[in-house]
C-alpha positions in Angstrom: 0.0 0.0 0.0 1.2 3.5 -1.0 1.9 6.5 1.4 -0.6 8.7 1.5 1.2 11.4 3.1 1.9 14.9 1.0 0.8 13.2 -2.0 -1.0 14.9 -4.5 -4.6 14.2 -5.2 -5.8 11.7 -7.9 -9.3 11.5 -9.0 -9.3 7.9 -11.1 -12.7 7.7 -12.4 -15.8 8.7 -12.2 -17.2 9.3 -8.6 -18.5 7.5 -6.8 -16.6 4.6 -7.9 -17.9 1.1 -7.6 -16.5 0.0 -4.4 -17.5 3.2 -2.8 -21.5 3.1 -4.5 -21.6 -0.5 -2.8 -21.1 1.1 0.5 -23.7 3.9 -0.1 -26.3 1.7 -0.8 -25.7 -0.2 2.1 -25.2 2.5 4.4 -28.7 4.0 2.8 -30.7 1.1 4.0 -30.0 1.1 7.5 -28.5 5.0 9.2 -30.2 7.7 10.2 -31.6 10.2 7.4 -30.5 12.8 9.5 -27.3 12.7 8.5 -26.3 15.4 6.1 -24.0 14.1 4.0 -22.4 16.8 1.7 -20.6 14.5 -1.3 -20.6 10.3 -1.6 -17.2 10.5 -0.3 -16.7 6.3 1.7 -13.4 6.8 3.4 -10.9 3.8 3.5 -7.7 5.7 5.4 -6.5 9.2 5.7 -3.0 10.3 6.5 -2.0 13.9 7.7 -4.1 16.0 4.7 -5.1 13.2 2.6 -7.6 10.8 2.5 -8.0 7.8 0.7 -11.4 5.9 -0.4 -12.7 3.0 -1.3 -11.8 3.0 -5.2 -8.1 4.5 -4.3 -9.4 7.9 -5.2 -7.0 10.6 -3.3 -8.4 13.7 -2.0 -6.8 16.7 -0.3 -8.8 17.5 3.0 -9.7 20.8 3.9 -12.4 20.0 6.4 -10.1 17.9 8.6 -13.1 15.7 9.9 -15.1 19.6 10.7 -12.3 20.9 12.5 -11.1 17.7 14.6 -8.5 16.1 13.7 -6.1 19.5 13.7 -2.5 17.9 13.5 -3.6 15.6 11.0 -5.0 12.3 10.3 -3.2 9.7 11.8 -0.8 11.5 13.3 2.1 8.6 14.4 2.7 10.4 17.8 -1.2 11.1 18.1 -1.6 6.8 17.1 1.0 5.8 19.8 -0.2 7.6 22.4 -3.2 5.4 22.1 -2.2 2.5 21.4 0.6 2.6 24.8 -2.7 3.6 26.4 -5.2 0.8 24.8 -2.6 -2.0 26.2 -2.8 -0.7 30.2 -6.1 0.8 30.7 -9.3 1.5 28.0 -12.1 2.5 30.5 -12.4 2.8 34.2 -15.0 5.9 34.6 -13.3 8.7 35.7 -16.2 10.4 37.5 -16.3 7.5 40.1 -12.6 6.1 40.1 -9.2 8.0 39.7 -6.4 7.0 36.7 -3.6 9.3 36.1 -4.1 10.3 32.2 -7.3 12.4 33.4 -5.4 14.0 35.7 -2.6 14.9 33.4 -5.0 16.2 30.7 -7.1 18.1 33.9 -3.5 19.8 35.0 -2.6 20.5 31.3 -6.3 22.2 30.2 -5.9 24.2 33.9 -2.7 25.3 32.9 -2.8 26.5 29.4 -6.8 28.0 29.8 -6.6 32.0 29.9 -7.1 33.8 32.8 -5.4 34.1 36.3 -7.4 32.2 38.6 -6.9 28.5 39.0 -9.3 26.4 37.6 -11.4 22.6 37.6 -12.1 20.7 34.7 -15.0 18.6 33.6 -14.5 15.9 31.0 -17.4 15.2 28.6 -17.5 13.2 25.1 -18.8 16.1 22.8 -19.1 19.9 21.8 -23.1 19.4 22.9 -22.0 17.7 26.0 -19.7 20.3 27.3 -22.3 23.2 26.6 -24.6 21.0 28.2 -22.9 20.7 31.5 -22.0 24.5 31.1 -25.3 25.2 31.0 -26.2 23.7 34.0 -23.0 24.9 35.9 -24.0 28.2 35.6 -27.4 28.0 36.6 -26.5 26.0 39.6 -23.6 28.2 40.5 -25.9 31.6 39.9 -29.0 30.8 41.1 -30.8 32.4 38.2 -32.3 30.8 34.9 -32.1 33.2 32.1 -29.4 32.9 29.6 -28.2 35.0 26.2 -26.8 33.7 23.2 -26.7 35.0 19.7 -28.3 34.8 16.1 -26.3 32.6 13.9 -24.8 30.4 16.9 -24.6 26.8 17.0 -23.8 25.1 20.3 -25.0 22.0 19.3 -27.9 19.5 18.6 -29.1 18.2 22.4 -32.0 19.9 23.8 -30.0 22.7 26.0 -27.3 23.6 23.3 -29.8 22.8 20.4 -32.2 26.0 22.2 -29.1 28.0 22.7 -28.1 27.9 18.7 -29.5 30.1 16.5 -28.0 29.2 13.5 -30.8 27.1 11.2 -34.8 26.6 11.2 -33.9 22.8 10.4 -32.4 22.2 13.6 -35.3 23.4 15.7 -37.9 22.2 13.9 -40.6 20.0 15.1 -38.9 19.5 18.4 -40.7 21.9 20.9 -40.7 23.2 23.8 -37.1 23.4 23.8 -35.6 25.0 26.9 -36.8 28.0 28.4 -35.7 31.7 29.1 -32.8 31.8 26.4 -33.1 34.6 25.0 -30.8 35.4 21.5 -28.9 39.0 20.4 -27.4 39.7 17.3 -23.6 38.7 17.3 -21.2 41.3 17.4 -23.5 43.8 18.4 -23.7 45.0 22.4 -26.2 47.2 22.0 -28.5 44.1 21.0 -27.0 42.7 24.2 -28.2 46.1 25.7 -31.7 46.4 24.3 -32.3 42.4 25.6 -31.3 43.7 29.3 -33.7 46.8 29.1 -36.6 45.0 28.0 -37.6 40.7 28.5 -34.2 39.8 30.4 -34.2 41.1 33.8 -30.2 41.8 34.6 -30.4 40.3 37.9 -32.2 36.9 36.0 -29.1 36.8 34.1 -26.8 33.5 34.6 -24.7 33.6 31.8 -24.3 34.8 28.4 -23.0 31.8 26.0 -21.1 32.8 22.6 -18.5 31.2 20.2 -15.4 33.3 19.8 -15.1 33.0 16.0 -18.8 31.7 14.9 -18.5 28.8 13.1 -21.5 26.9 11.7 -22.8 30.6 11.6 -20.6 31.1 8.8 -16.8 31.6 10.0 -18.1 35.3 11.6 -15.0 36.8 13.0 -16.7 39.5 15.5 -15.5 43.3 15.8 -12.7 44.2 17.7 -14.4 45.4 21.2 -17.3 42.3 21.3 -15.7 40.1 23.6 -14.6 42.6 26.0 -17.5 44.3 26.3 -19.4 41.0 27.2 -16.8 40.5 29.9 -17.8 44.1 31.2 -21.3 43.4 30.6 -21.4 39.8 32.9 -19.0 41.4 35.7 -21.3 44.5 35.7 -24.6 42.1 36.5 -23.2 39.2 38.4 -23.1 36.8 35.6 -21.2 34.2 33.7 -19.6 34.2 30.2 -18.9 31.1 28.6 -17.2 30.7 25.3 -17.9 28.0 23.1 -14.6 27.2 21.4 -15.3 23.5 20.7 -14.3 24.7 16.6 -12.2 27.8 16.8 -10.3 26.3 19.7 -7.1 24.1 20.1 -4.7 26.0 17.7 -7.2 26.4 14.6 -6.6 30.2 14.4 -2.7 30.2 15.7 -3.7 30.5 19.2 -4.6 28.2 21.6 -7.6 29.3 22.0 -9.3 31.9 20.1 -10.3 34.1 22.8 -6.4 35.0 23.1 -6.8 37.0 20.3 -8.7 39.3 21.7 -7.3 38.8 25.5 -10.9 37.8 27.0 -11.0 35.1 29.4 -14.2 33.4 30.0 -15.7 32.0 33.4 -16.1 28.4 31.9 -14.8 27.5 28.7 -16.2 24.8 26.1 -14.1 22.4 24.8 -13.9 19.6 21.9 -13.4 18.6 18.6 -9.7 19.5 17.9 -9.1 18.5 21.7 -8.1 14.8 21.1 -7.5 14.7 17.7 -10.6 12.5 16.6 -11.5 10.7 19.8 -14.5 11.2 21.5 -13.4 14.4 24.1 -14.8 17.1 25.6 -14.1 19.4 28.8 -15.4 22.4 30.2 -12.6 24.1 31.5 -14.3 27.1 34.5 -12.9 28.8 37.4 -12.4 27.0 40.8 -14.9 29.5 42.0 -17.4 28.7 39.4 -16.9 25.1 39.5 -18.5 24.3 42.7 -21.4 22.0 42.3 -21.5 18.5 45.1 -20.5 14.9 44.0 -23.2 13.7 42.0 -24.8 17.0 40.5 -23.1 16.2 37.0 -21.3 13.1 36.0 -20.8 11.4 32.7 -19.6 7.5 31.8 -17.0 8.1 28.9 -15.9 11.6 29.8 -12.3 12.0 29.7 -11.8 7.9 28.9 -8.2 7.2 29.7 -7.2 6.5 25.6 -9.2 9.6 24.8 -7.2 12.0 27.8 -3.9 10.1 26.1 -4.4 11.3 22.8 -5.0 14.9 23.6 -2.2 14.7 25.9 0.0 14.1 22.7 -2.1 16.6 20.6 -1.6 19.2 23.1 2.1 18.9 23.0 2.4 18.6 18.8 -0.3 22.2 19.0 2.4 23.5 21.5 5.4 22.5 19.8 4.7 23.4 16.1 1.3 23.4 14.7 0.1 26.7 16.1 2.6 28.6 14.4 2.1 26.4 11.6 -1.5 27.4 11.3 -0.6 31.5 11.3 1.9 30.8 8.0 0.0 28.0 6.5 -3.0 30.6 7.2 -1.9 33.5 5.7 -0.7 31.8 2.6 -4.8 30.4 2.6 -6.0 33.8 3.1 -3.8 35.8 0.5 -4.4 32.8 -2.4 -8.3 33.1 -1.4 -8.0 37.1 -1.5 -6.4 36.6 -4.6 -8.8 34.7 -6.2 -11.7 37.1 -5.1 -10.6 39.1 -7.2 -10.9 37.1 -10.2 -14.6 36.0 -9.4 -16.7 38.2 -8.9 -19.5 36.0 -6.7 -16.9 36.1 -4.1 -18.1 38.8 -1.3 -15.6 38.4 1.0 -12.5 36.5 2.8 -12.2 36.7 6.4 -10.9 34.4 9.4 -7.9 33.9 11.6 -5.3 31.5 10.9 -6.8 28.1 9.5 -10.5 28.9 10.4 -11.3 30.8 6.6 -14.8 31.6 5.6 -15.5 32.3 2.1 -18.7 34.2 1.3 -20.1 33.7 -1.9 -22.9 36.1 -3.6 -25.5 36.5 -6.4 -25.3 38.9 -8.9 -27.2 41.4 -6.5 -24.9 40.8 -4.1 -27.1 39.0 -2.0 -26.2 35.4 -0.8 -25.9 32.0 -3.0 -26.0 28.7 -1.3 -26.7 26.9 -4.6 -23.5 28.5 -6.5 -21.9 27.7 -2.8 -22.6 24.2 -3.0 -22.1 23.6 -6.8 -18.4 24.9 -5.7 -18.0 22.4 -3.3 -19.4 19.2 -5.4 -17.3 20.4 -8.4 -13.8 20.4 -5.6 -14.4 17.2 -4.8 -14.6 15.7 -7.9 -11.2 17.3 -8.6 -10.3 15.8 -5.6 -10.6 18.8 -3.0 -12.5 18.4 0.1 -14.6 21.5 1.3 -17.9 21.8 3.6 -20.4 25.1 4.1 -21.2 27.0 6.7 -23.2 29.6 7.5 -26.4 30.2 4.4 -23.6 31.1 2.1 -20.3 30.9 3.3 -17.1 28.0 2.0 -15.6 26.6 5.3 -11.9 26.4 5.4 -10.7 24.1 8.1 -7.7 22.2 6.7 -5.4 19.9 9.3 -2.9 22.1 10.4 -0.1 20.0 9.5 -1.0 21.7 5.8 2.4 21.6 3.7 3.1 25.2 1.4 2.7 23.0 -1.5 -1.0 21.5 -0.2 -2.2 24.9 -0.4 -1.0 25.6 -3.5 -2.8 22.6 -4.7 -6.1 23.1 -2.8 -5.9 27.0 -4.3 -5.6 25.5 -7.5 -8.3 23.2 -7.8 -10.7 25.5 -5.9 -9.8 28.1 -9.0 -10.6 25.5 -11.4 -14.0 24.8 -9.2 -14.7 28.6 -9.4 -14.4 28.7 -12.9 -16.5 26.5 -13.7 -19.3 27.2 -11.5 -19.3 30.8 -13.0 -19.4 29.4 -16.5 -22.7 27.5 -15.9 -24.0 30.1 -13.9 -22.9 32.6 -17.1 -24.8 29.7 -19.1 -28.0 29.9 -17.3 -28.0 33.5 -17.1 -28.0 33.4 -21.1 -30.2 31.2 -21.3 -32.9 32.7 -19.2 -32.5 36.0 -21.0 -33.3 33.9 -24.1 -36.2 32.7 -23.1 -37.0 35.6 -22.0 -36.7 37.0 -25.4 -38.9 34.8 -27.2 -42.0 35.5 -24.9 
């Protein structure tokens, strides 16, 4: 078997090939059809940026499993971390017994969280899980019930982080009454925050306001300078909590740790996941000692921080640490001036804007309004050239590449992505003429 890793990608045939269609079908009669799956990619292996399927089709990844797996597929030190772990200890419940690779990754997240008061960690399997148990810390640790979030947020698809998001009508529909006195502003804008205050959410009701950094299914919003402080004045003003949700924009995705160091903001509990273990189930809300006072047996959770799990983030933490943050500033800007570049060569692009590897790509109509269909018709012709994208956000081309990203990977992914672009605007050209055609003869 050929290495996969830093190889170019190779598109042999028609897709999806036969092997791949066999899977589909089978995969068709018996999941969920909630799943919304973007392209008929079936995935055999993947290897730092590339991934392999089922016909030997090669494709460079710039989704990186939705912003998980951030120092790459299969990273070797990532893989023998847990397989060292695997052979002394798989589970053992750490919310009722003690092992130490939960309490090296609990010392590690302490350490390396911003602010300056110590803090507690609670370990959790998911980005919904962690907002989940934030949501109930800061209730129990307030007293009060009411909570902000913001228009375009997603927290998540459980019924407490599902009622905090904001993002679609499709993940809220048809499963009221979700959960009560959640109340939603517009992101980036305090004086939305202000006007919720003044009118249905009583200051002194307030337990927390709950906010993403860098929104990310929202459409890879990077707020104005100013936001994220003035939240922090606005909770210490009225006695309540902020959280930040950086299950996507955290762990090194914008060349930061955590992308509320941009902006030096620390938050009172801090959401954790994805990136965190590098494609193992993990999550953690991170909060201050203070904060994180609730009794034995207010909040507990099976699987959270599993002892494999706490050993591959222990390993990703040190590879973010050691080179992959800075990697994602250069491998960033080098994505952000080829993307800036090409904006100016198609026209439907409105705008390029994100920090380090977290790149949002808004695409537009002719009235400058926005375009999912041209949006998605980008990303179906990319992958059958062999480039991985996702959306975000109604209009918006997620960028979320591994952050192990080679120079020469993103001159490859820029490439075909032009190639994608071009297209796309010659069949939208095509159907332009042809409705004015028809038009014509009426």
């Amino acid at each position: 078997m050929s290495k996969l890793a830093r190889e170019e990608p190779r598109i042999l045939g028609p897709l999806p090939g036969p092997r791949s269609a066999r899977w589909l079908e089978r995969d068709e009669k018996v999941t969920s059809p909630s799943y919304t799956r973007m392209y008929p990619l079936v995935v055999r292996r993947a290897k730092g940026a590339m991934i392999e399927d089922m016909d030997g089709n090669r494709f460079l990844d710039f989704t990186a499993g939705i912003a998980v797996v951030n120092v790459g597929h299969s990273h070797p030190q990532v893989v023998a971390a847990i397989r060292k772990q695997a052979g002394r200890l798989v589970h053992m419940s750490g919310t009722d017994f003690y092992y130490p690779p939960q309490v090296k990754l609990a010392e590690r997240l302490a350490a390396i969280a911003p602010g300056p008061e110590p803090k507690r960690v609670f370990f959790t399997n998911s980005g919904a899980e962690s907002v989940e148990a934030a949501l109930k810390l800061a209730r129990r640790h307030t007293g009060r019930k009411r909570v902000i979030s913001f228009l375009g947020a997603f927290h998540g698809r459980t019924y407490g982080a599902m009622s905090l998001s904001g993002s679609k009508p499709m993940q809220r529909r048809g499963f009221s009454p979700l959960v009560p006195e959640i109340h939603h502003a517009r992101y980036g804008d305090l004086e939305s925050v202000a006007a919720l205050l003044h009118s249905i959410c009583p200051p002194d009701e307030l337990a927390a306001v709950f906010v993403e950094p860098i929104q990310g299914e929202g459409g890879y919003i990077v707020p104005p300078d100013g936001f994220l402080k003035g939240l922090r004045r606005i909770c210490d003003e009225h006695g309540a909590l902020l959280v930040f949700d950086e299950v996507q924009c955290g762990m090194g995705r914008t060349g930061r740790m955590f992308a509320c160091e941009h902006w030096g903001v620390a938050a009172d509990i801090l959401c954790l996941a994805k990136g965190l273990a590098n494609g193992l189930p993990l999550g953690a809300i991170v909060a201050r000692k203070s904060v994180m006072d609730w009794p034995a047996g207010s909040h507990a959770s099976t699987f959270g921080g599993n002892p494999v799990a706490c050993a591959a983030s222990l390993a990703t933490i040190d590879l973010l640490e050691r080179k992959y943050q800075a990697s994602a500033v250069e491998r960033g800007r080098q994505l952000m001036d080829g993307l800036e570049h090409l904006a100016t060569r198609f026209r439907f692009i409105r705008e390029v804007r994100g920090l380090g590897l977290m790149i949002g790509v808004e695409i537009q109509n002719h009235e400058g309004g926005q375009h999912p269909l041209l949006r998605d018709r980008v990303i179906e012709l990319a992958f059958h050239r062999g480039l991985l994208l996702l959306p975000c956000g109604p209009s918006t081309l997620r960028f979320c590449p591994p952050l192990c990203l080679t120079p020469r990977q993103v001159e490859i992914g820029l490439d075909l992505l032009a190639e994608a672009l071009a297209l796309a605007e010659e069949e939208s050209n095509n159907v332009g003429r042809h409705v004015n055609d028809i038009a014509q003869h009426v």
